[in-house]
C-alpha positions as CSV (number, residue, x, y, z in Angstrom):
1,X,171.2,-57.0,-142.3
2,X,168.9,-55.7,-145.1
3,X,168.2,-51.9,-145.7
4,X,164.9,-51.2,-146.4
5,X,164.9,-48.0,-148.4
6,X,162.1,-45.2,-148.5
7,X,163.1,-43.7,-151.9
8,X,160.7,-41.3,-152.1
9,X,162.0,-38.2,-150.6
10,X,165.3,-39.1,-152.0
11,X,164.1,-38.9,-155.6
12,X,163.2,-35.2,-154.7
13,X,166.5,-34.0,-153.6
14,X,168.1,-35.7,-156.5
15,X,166.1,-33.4,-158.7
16,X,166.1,-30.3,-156.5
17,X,168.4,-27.2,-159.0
18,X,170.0,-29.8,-161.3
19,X,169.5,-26.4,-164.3
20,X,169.7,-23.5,-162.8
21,X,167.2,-20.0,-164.8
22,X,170.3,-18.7,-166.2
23,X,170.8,-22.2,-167.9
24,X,167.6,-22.6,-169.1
25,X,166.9,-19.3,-170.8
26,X,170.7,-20.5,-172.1
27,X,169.3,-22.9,-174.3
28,X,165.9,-21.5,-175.0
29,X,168.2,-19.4,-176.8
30,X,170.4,-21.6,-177.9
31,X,167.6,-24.7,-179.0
32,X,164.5,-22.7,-178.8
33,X,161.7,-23.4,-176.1
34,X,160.4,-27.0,-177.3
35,X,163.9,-28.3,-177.4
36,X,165.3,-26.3,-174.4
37,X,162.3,-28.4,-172.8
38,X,163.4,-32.0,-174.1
39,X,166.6,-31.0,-173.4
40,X,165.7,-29.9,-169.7
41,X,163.9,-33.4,-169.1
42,X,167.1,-35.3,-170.2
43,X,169.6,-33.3,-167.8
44,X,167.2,-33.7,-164.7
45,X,166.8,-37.4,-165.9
46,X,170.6,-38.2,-166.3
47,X,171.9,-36.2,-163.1
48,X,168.9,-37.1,-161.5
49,X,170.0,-40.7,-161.3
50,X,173.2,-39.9,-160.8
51,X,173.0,-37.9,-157.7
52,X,170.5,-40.6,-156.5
53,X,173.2,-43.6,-156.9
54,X,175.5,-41.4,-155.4
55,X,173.1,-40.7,-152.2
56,X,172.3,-44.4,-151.7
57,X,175.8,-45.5,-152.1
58,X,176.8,-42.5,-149.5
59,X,173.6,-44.2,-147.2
60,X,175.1,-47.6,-147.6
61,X,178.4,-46.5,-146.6
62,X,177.5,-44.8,-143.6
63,X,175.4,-47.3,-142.6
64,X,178.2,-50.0,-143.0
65,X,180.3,-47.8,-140.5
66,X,178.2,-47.5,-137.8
67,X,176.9,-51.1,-137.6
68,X,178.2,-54.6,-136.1
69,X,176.7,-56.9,-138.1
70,X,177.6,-56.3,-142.6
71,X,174.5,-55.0,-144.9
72,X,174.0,-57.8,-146.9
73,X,171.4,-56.6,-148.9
74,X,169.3,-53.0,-150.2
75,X,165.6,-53.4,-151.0
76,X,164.4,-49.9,-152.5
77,X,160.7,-48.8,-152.4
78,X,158.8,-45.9,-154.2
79,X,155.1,-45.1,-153.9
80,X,153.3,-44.9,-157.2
81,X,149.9,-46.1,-156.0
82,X,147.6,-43.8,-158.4
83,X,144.8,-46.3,-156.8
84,X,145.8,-45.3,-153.2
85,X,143.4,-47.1,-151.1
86,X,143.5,-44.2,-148.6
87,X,142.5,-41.3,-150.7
88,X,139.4,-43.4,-151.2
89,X,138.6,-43.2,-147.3
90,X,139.5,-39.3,-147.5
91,X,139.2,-37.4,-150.3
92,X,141.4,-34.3,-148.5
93,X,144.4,-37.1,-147.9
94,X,147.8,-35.6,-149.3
95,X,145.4,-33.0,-151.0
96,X,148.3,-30.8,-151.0
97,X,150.5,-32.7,-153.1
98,X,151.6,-31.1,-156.1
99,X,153.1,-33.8,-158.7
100,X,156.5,-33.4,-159.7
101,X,157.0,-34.2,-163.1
102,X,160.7,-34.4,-162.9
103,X,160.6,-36.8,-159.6
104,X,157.8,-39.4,-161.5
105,X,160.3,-39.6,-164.4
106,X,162.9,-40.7,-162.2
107,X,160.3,-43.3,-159.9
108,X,159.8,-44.7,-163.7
109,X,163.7,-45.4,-164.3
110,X,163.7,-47.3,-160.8
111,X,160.3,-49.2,-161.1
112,X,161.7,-50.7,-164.0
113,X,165.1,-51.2,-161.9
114,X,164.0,-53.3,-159.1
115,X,162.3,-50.9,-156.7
116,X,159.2,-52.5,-155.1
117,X,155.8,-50.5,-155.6
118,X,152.0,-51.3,-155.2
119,X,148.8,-49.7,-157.0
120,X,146.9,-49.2,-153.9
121,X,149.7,-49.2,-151.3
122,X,152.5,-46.5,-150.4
123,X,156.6,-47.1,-149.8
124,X,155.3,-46.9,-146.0
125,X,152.8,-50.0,-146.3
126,X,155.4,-52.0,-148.2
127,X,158.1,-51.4,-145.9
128,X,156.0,-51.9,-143.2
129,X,154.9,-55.4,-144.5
130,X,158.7,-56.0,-146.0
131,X,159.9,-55.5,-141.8
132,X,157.6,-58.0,-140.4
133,X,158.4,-60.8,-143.1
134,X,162.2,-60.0,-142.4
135,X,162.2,-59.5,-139.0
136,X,162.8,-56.9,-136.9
137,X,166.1,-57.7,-135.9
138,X,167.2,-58.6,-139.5
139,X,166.7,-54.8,-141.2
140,X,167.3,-51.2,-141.1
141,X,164.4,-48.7,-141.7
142,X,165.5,-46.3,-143.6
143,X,163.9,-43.3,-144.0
144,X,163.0,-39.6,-143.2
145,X,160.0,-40.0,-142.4
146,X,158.7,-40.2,-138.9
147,X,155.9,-42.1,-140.0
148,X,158.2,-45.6,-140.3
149,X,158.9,-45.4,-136.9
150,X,156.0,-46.9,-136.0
151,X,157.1,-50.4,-137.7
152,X,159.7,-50.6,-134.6
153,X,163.1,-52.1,-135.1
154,X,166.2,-50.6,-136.3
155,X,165.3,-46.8,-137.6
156,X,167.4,-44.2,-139.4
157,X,167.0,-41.0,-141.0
158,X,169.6,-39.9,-143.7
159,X,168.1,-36.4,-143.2
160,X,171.2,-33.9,-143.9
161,X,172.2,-30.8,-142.1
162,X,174.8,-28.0,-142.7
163,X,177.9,-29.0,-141.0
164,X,179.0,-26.3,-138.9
165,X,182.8,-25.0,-137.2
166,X,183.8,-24.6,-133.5
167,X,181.8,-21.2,-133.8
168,X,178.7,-22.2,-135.2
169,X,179.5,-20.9,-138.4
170,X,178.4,-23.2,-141.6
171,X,181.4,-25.1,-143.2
172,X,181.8,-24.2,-146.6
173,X,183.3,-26.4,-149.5
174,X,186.0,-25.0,-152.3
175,X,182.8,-23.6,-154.3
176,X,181.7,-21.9,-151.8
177,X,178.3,-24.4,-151.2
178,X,177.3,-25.6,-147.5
179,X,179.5,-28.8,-146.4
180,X,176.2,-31.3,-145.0
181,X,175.9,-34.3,-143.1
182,X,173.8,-36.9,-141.8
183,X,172.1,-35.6,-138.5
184,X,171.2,-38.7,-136.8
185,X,174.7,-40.1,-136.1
186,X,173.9,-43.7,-135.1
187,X,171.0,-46.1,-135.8
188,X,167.9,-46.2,-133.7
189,X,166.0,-49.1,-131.9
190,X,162.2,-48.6,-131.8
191,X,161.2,-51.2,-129.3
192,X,157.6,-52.9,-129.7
193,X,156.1,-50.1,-127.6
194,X,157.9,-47.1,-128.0
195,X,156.2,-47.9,-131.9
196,X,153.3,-48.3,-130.8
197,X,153.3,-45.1,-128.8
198,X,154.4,-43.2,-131.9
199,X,151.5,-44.8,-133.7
200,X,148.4,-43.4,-130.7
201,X,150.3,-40.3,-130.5
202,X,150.1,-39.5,-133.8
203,X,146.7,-40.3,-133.9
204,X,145.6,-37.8,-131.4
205,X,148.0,-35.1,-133.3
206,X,146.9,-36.0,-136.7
207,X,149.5,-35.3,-139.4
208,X,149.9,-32.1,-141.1
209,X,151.9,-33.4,-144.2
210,X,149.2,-36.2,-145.2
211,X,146.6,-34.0,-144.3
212,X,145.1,-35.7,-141.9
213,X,143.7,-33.9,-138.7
214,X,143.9,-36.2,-136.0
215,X,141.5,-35.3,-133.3
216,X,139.9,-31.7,-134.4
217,X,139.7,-28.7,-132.1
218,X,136.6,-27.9,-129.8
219,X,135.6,-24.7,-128.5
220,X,135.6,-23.7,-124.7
221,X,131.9,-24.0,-124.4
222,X,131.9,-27.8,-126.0
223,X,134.9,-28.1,-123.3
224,X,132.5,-26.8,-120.6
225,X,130.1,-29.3,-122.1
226,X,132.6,-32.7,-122.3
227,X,133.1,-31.4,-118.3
228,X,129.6,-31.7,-117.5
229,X,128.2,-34.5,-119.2
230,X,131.7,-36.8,-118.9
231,X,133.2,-35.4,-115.6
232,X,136.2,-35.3,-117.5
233,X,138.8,-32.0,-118.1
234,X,139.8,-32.5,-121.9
235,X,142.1,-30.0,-124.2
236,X,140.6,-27.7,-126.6
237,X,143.1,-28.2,-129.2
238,X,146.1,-31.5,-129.0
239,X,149.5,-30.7,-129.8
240,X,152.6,-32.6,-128.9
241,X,152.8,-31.4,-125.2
242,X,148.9,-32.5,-124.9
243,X,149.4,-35.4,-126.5
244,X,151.8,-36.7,-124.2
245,X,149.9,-35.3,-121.5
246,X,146.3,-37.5,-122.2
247,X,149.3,-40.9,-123.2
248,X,151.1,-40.7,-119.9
249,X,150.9,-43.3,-117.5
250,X,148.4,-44.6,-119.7
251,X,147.6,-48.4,-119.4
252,X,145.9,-49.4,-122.6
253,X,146.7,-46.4,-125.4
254,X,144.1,-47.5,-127.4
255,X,141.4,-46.9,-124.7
256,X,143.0,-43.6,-123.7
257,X,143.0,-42.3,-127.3
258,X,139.2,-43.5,-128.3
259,X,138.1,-42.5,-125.2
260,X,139.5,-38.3,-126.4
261,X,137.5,-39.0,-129.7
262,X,134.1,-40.8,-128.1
263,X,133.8,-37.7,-125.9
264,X,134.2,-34.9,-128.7
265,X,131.7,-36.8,-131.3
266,X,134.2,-37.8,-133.4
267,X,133.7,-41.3,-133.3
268,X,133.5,-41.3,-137.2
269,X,137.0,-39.6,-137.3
270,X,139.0,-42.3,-135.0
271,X,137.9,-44.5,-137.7
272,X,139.2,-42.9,-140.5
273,X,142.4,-41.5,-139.0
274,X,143.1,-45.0,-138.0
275,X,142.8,-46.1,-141.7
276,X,145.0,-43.6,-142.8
277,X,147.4,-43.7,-140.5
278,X,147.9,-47.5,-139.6
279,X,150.8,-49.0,-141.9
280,X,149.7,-52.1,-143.2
């Protein structure tokens, strides 16, 4: 079993209060401010790393222990796609994003380390496309995000949480820090179409990360409107709840979810929301 590795959100963790102010203003004193810069850069670089090995070897590990068949292999992917084929179909895709010069100094260390990465395609889209040459049955998803899970196959998330005592009271290590673990305590099977569920759901929801609004909210009079013309009752705004709502008992998803868009006028948008959110 291979383990197909979404590296990205790892790479921020590994980074996350590595110097802490009183450090810092430590060896502006001490270097002055250029050199307590350089000297920044190479502490967040070297623990950086560090703390990332250590998280994939902890993944592995756990992984190992709560699976029959032995990982036989890890395959790591980053995104680095500053020709991302999506934010050319939207220019408000991941708009949001702030870039993290610490994290990009540690995606250069593994692209020139054997992690897989794409000019035009994201850690999502190779994965994706890394799964179906594989095999379903032949990998492990790894990954936080809930996008993935609409490859299908084996999924899980090596989000962590604060481990807590018999009264709900966080666990504490000998320094006095939270005691985590992994929330998702065994490995998930997507089947075929519980992904592509996922997938249609998410389209009528959009998704708020990317920045990508799925189907967009109507006022009571268009309502009013969609209930004359279409004979058909429709939600002003789609949330979860509504989304599974319009998908149940559904017998073609696709029709179900067009259908929701044709009726608003936002033909244009099931277009582009498909592009952004299908995985290659």
């Amino acid at each position: 079993m291979i383990l197909l590795v979404d590296l990205d959100s790892l790479l921020y963790t590994s980074v996350y209060k590595i110097v802490s102010i009183r450090e810092m203003r430590e060896a502006i004193t001490k270097f002055g401010k250029e050199s307590a810069k350089q000297w920044l850069k190479e502490e967040v670089y070297n623990e950086g790393i560090n703390r990332c090995e250590n998280q994939l070897l902890q993944i592995q590990n756990q992984i190992s222990s709560m699976m029959i068949n032995d990982v036989s292999g890890i395959e790591l992917f980053i995104t680095t796609c500053t020709n991302s084929f999506r934010k050319e179909i939207s220019k408000d895709y991941k708009i949001n994003r702030r870039r993290n010069e610490y994290v990009w100094m540690l995606r250069a260390h593994y692209q020139m380390n054997g992690a897989l990465f794409s000019d035009t395609l994201e850690a999502d889209d190779l994965i994706s496309m890394r799964a179906k040459e594989l095999g379903m049955d032949n990998c492990v998803i790894v990954s936080i995000d809930k996008d993935l899970k609409q490859i299908g196959g084996y999924y899980w998330s090596y989000y962590k949480q604060k481990s807590k005592d018999h009264f709900g009271e966080p666990i504490l290590n000998e320094f006095g820090n939270p005691v985590t673990e992994y929330k998702q305590k065994s490995i998930d099977y997507i089947t075929k179409e519980e992904a592509e569920y996922i997938f249609w759901e998410q389209m009528l929801m959009g998704d708020f990360g990317d920045c990508v609004s799925g189907i967009k909210p109507i006022s009571p009079i268009q309502k009013k409107e969609i209930l004359k013309t279409f004979n058909k009752k429709v939600f002003c705004r789609i949330g979860e709840a509504n989304a599974k709502k319009i998908l149940l008992n559904s017998k073609n998803l696709f029709i179900s979810v067009a259908r929701e868009y044709i009726i608003r006028n936002q033909k244009e948008d099931f277009k582009i929301n498909y592009q952004l959110l299908k995985l290659k």
